[in-house]
Jmol script that loads the backbone (N, CA, C; Angstrom):
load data "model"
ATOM      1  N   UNK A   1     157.912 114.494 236.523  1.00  0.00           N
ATOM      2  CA  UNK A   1     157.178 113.512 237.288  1.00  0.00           C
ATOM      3  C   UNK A   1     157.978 112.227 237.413  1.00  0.00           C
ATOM      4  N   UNK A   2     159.136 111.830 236.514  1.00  0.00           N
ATOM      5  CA  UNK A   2     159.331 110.902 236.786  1.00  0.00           C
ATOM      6  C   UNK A   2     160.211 111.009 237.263  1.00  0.00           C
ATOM      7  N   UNK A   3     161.188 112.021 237.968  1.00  0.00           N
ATOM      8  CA  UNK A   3     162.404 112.064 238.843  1.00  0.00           C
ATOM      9  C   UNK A   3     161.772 111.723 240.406  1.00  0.00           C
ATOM     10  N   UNK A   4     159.852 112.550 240.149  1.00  0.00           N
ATOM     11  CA  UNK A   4     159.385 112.005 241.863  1.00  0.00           C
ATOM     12  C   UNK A   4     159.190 110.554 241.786  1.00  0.00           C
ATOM     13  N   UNK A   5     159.230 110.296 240.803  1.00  0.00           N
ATOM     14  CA  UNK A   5     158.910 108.895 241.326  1.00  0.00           C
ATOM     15  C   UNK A   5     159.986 108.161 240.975  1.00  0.00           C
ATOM     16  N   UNK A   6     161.063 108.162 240.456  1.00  0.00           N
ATOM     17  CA  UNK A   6     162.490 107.625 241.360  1.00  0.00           C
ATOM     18  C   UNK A   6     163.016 107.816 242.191  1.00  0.00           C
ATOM     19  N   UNK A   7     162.725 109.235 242.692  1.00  0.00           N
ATOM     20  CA  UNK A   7     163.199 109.046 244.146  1.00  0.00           C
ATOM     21  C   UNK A   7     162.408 108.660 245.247  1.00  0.00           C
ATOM     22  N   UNK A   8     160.670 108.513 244.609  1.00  0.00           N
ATOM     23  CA  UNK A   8     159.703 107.957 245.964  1.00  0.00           C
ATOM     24  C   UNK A   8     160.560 106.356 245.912  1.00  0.00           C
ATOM     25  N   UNK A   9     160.791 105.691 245.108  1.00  0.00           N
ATOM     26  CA  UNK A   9     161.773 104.691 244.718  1.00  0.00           C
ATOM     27  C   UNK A   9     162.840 104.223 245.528  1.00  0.00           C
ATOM     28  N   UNK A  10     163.385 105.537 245.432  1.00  0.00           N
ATOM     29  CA  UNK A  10     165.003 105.163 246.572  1.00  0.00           C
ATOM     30  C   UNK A  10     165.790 105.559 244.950  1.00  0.00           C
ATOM     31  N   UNK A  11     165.554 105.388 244.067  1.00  0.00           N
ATOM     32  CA  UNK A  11     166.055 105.812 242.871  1.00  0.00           C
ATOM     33  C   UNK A  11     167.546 107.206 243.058  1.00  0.00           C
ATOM     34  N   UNK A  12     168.869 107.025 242.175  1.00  0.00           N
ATOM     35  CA  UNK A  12     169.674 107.790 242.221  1.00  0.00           C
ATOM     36  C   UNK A  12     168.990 108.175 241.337  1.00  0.00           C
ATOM     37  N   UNK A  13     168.307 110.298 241.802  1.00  0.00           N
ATOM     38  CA  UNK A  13     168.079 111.111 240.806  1.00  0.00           C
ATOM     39  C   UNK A  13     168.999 112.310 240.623  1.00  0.00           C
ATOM     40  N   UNK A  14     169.315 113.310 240.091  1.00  0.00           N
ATOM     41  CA  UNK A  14     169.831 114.468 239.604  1.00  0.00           C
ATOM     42  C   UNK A  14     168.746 115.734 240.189  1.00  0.00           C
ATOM     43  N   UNK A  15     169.518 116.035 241.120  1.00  0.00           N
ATOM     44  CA  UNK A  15     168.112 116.982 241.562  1.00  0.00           C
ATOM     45  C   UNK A  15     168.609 118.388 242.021  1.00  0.00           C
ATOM     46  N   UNK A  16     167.573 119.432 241.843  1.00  0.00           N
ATOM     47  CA  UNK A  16     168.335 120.983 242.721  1.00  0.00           C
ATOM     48  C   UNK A  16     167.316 121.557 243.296  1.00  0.00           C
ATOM     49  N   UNK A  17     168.376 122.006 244.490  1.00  0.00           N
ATOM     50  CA  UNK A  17     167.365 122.501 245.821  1.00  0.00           C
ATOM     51  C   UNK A  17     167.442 123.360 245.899  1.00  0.00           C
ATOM     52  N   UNK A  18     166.409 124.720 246.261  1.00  0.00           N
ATOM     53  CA  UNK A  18     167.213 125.856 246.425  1.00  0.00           C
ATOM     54  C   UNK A  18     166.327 126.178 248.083  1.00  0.00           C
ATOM     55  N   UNK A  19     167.113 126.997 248.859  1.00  0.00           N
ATOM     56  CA  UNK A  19     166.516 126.761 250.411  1.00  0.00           C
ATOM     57  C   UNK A  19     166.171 128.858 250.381  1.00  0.00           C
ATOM     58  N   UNK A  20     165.150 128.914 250.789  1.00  0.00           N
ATOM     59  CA  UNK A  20     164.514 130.543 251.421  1.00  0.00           C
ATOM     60  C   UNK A  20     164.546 130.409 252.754  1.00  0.00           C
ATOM     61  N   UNK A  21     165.434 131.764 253.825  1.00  0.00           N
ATOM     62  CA  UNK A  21     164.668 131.694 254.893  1.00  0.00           C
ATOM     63  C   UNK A  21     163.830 132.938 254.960  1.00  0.00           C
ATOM     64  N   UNK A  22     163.259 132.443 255.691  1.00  0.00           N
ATOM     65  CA  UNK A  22     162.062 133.908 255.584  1.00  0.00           C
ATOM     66  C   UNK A  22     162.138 134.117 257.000  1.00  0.00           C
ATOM     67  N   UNK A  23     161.548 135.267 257.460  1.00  0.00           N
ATOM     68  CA  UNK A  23     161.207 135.385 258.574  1.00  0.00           C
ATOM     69  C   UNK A  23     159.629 135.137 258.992  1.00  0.00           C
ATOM     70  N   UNK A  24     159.495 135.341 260.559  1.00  0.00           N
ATOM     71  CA  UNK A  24     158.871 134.512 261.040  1.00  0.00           C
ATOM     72  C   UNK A  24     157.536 135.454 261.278  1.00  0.00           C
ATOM     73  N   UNK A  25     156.134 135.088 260.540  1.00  0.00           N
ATOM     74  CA  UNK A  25     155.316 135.783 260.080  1.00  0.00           C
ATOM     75  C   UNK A  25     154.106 135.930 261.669  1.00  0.00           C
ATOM     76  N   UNK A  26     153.769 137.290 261.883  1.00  0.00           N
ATOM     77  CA  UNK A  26     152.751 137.242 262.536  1.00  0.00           C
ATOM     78  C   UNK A  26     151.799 137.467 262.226  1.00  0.00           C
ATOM     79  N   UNK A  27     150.371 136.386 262.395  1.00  0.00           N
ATOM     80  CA  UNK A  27     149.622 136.091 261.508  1.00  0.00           C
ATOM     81  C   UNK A  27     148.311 136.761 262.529  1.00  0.00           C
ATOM     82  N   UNK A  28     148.686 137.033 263.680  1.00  0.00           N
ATOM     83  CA  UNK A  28     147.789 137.770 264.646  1.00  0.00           C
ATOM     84  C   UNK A  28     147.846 139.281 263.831  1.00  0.00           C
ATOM     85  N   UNK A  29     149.091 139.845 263.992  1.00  0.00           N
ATOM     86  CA  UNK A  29     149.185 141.291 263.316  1.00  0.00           C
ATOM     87  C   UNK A  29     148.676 141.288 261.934  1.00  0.00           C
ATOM     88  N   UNK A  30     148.719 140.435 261.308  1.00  0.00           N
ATOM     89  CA  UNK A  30     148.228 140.684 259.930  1.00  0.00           C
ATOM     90  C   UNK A  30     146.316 140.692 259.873  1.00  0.00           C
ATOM     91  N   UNK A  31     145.906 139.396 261.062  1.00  0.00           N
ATOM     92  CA  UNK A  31     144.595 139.727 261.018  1.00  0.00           C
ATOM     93  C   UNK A  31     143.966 140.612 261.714  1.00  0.00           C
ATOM     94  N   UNK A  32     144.886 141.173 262.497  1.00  0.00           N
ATOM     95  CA  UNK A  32     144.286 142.358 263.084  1.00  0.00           C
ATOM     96  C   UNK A  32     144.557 143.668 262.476  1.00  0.00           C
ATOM     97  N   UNK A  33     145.727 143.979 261.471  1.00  0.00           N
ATOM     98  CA  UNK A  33     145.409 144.510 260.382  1.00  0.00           C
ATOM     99  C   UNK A  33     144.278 145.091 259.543  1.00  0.00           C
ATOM    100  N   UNK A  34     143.750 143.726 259.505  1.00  0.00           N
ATOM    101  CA  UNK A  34     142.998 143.392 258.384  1.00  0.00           C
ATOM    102  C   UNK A  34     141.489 143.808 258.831  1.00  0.00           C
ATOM    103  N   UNK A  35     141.588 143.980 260.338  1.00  0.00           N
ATOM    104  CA  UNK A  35     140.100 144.129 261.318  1.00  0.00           C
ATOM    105  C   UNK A  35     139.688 143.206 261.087  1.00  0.00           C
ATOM    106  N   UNK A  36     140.010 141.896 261.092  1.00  0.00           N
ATOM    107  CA  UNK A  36     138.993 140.801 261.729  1.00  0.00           C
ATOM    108  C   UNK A  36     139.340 140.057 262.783  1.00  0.00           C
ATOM    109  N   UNK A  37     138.367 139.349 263.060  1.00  0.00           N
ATOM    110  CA  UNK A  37     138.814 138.952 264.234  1.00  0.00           C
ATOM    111  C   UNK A  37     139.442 137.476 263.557  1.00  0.00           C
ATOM    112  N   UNK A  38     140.442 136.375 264.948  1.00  0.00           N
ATOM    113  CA  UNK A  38     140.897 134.963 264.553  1.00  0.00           C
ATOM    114  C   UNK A  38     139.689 134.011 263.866  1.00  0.00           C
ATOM    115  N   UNK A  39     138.581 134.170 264.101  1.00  0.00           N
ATOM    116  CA  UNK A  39     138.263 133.711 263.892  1.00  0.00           C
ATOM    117  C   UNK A  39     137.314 134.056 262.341  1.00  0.00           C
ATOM    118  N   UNK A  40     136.931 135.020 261.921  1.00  0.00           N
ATOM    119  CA  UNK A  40     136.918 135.839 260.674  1.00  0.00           C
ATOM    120  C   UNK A  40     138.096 135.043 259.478  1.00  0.00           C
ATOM    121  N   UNK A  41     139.198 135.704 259.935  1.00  0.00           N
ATOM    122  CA  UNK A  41     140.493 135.396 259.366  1.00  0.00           C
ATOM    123  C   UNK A  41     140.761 133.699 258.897  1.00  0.00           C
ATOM    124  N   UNK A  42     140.692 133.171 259.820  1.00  0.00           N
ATOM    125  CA  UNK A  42     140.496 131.572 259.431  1.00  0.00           C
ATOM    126  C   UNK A  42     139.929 131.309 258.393  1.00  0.00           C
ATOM    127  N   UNK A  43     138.202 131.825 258.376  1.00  0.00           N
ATOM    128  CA  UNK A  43     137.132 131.277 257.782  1.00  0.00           C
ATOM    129  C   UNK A  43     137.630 132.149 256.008  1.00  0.00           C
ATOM    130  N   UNK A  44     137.696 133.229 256.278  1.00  0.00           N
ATOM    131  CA  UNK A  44     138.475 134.199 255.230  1.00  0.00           C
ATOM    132  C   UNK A  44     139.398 133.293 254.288  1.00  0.00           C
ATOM    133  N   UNK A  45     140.497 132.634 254.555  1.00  0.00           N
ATOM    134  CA  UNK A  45     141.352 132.200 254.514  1.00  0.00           C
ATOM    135  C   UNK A  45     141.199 130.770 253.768  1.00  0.00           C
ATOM    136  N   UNK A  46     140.231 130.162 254.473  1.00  0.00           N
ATOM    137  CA  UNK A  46     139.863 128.934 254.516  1.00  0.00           C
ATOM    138  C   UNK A  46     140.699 127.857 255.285  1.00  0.00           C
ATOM    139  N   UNK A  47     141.309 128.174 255.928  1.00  0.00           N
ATOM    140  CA  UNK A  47     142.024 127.307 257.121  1.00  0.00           C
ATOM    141  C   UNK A  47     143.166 126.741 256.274  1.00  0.00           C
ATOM    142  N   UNK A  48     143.791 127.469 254.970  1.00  0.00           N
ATOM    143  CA  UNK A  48     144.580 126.854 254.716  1.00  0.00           C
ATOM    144  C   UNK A  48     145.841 127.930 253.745  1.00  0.00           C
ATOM    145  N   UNK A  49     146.346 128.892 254.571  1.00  0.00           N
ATOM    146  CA  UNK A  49     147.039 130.431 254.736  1.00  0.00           C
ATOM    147  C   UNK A  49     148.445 129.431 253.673  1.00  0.00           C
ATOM    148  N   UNK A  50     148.354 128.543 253.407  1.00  0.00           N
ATOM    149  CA  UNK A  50     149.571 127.982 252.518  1.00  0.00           C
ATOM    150  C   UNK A  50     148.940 127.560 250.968  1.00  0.00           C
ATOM    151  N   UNK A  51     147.806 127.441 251.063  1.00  0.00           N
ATOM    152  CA  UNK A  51     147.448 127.053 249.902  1.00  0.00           C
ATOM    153  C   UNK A  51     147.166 128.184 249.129  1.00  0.00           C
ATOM    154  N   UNK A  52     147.072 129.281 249.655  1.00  0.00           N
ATOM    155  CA  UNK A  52     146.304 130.578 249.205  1.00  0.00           C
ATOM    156  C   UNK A  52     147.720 130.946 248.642  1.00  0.00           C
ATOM    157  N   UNK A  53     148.926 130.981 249.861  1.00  0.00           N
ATOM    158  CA  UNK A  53     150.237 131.669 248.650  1.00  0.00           C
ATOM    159  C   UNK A  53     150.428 130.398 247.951  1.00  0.00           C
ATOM    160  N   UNK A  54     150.181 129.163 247.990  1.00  0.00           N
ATOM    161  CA  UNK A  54     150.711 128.920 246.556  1.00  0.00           C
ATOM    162  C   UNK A  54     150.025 128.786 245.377  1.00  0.00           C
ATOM    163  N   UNK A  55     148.840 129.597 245.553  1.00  0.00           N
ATOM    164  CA  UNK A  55     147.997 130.212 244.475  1.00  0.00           C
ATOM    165  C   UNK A  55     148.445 131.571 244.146  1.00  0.00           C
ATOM    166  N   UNK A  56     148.823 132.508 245.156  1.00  0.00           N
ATOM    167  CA  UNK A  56     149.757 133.621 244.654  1.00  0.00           C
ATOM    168  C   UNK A  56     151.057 133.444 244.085  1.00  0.00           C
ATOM    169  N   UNK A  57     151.958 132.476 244.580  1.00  0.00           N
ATOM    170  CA  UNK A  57     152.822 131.936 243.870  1.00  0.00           C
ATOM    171  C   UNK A  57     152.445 131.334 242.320  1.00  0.00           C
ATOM    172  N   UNK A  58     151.971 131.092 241.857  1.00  0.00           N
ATOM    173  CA  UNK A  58     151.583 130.483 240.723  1.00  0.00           C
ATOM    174  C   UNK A  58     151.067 131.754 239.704  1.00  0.00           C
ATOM    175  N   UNK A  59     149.893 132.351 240.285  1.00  0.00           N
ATOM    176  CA  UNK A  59     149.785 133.356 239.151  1.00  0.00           C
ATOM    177  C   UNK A  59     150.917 135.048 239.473  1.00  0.00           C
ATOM    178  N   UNK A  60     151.618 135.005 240.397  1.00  0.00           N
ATOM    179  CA  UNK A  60     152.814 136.153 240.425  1.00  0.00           C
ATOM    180  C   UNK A  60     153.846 135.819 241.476  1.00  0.00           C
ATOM    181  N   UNK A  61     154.598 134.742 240.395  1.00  0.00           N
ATOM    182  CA  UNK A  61     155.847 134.064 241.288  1.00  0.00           C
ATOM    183  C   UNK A  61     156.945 135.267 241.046  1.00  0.00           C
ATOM    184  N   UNK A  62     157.070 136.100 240.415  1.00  0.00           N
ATOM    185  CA  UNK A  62     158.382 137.445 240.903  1.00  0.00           C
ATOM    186  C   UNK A  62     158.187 138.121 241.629  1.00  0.00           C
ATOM    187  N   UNK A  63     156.417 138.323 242.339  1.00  0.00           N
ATOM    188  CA  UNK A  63     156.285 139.591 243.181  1.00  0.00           C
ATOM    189  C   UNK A  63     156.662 138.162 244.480  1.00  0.00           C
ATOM    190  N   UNK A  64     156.323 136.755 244.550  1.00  0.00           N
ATOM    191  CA  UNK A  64     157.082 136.204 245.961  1.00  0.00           C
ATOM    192  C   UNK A  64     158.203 136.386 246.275  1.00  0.00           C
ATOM    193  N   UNK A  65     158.712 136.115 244.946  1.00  0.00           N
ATOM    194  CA  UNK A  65     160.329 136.134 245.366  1.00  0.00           C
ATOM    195  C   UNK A  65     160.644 136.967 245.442  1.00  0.00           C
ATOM    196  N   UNK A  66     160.369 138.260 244.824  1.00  0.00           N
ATOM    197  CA  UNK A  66     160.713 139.203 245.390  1.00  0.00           C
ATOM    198  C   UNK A  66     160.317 139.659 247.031  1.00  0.00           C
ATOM    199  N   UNK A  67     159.408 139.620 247.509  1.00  0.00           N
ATOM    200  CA  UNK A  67     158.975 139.233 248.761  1.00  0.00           C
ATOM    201  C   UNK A  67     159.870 138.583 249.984  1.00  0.00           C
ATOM    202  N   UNK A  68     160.199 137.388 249.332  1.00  0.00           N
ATOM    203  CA  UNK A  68     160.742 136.929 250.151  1.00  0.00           C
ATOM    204  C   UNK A  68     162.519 136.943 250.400  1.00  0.00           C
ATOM    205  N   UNK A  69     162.549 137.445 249.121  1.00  0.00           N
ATOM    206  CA  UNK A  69     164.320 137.753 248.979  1.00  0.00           C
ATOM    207  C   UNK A  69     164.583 139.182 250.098  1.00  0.00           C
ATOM    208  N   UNK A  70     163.426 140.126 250.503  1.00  0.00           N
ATOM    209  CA  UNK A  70     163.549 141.083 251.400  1.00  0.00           C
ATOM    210  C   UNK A  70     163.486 141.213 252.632  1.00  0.00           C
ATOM    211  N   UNK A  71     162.847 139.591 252.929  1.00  0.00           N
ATOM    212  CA  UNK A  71     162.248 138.950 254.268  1.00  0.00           C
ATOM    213  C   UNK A  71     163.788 138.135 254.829  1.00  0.00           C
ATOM    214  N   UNK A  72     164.801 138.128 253.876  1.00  0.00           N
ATOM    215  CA  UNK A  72     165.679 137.058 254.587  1.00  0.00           C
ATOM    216  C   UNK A  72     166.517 138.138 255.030  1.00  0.00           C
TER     217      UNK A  72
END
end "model"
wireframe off; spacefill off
backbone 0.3
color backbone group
């Protein structure tokens, strides 16, 4: 916490990045997949399809990366 807040600062911090590309997800095919409709899927979801993986990220961060190491 305190490296974010030397660099919200302007602060010289020590930092490492690491960059994923993924490919580019269709979120129509997945809810139609899924048989619902866009608007199902949303509400499903809760309008927020990023917060949900980084709740999958958190409780099974090797099955993402693994995931996504197959997607690049």
């Amino acid at each position: 916490m305190g490296e974010a807040l030397a660099y919200a600062k302007s602060e010289k911090v020590a930092v490492r990045a690491n960059a994923v590309m993924v490919q580019v997800v269709d979120v129509k095919q997945i809810h139609l997949c899924l048989r619902l409709s866009q608007s199902q899927f949303a509400a499903k979801s809760g309008f927020a399809p990023a917060r949900i993986l980084l709740a999958v990220m958190r409780e099974y961060p090797e099955v993402v990366e693994s995931v996504l190491r197959k997607m690049a």
